[in-house]
C-alpha positions in Angstrom: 8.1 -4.7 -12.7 7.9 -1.1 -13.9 4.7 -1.6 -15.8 3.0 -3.1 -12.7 4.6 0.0 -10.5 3.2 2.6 -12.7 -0.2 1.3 -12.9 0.2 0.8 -9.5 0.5 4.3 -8.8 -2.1 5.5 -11.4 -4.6 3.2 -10.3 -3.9 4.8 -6.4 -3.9 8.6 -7.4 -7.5 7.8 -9.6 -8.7 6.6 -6.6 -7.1 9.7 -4.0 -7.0 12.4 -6.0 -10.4 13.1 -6.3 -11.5 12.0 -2.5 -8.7 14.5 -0.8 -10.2 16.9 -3.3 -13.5 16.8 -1.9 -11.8 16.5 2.1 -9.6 19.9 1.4 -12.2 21.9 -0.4 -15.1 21.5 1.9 -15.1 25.5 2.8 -14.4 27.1 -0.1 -18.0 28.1 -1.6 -20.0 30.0 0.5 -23.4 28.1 1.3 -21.9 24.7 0.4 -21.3 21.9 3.1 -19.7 18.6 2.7 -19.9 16.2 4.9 -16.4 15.2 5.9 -17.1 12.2 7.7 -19.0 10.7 4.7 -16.0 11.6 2.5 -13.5 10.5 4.7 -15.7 7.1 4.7 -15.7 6.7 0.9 -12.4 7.7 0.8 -11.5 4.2 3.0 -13.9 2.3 1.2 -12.4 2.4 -1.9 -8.9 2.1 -0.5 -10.5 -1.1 1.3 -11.4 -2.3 -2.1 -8.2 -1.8 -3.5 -6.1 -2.9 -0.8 -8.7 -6.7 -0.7 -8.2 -6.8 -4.8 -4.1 -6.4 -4.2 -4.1 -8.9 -1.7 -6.0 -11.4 -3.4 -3.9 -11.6 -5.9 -0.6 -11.5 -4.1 -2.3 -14.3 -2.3 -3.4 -16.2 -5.4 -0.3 -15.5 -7.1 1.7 -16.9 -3.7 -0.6 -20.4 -3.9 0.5 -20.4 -7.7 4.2 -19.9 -7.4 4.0 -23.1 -4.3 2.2 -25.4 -6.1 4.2 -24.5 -9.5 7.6 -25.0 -8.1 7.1 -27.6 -5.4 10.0 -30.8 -5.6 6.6 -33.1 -6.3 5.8 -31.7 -9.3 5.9 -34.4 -11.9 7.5 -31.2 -14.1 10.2 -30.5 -11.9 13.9 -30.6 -13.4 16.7 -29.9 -10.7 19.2 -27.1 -11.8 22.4 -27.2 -12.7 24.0 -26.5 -9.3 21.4 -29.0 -7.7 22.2 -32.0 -10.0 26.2 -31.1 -9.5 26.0 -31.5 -5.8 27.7 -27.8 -5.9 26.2 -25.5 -3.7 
């Protein structure tokens, strides 16, 4: 779980770092414009992109996990507890 955390976060600030760079320094060469709107833009886009490839595969992994561990599963043992009759 750390290991997915950390890449987590490294994947996120590779992908904001250098678009809030671009939003906060728009003014500070003389003679040089960015357009913020564009940048703010790009800046979604990616995030959009990130935030569709997460949620794929939470989704995927979701459908996985159901048909994995449904009762029908020919694979399926019942646990301990569940053959016992102790809950």
């Amino acid at each position: 779980m750390k290991v997915i955390i950390g890449l987590g976060a490294i994947l996120g600030l590779l992908f904001v770092l250098p678009a809030a760079e671009q939003v906060f320094a728009a003014g500070s060469e003389v003679g040089e414009y960015l357009d913020r709107k564009a940048a703010i833009w790009g800046l979604f886009y990616r995030l959009m992109i990130v935030a569709f490839t997460v949620g794929t595969v939470v989704s995927g992994l979701i459908v996985w996990l159901v048909l994995r561990f449904r009762e029908s599963n020919p694979k399926a043992k019942p646990t301990s507890y569940e053959a016992a009759g102790s809950w």
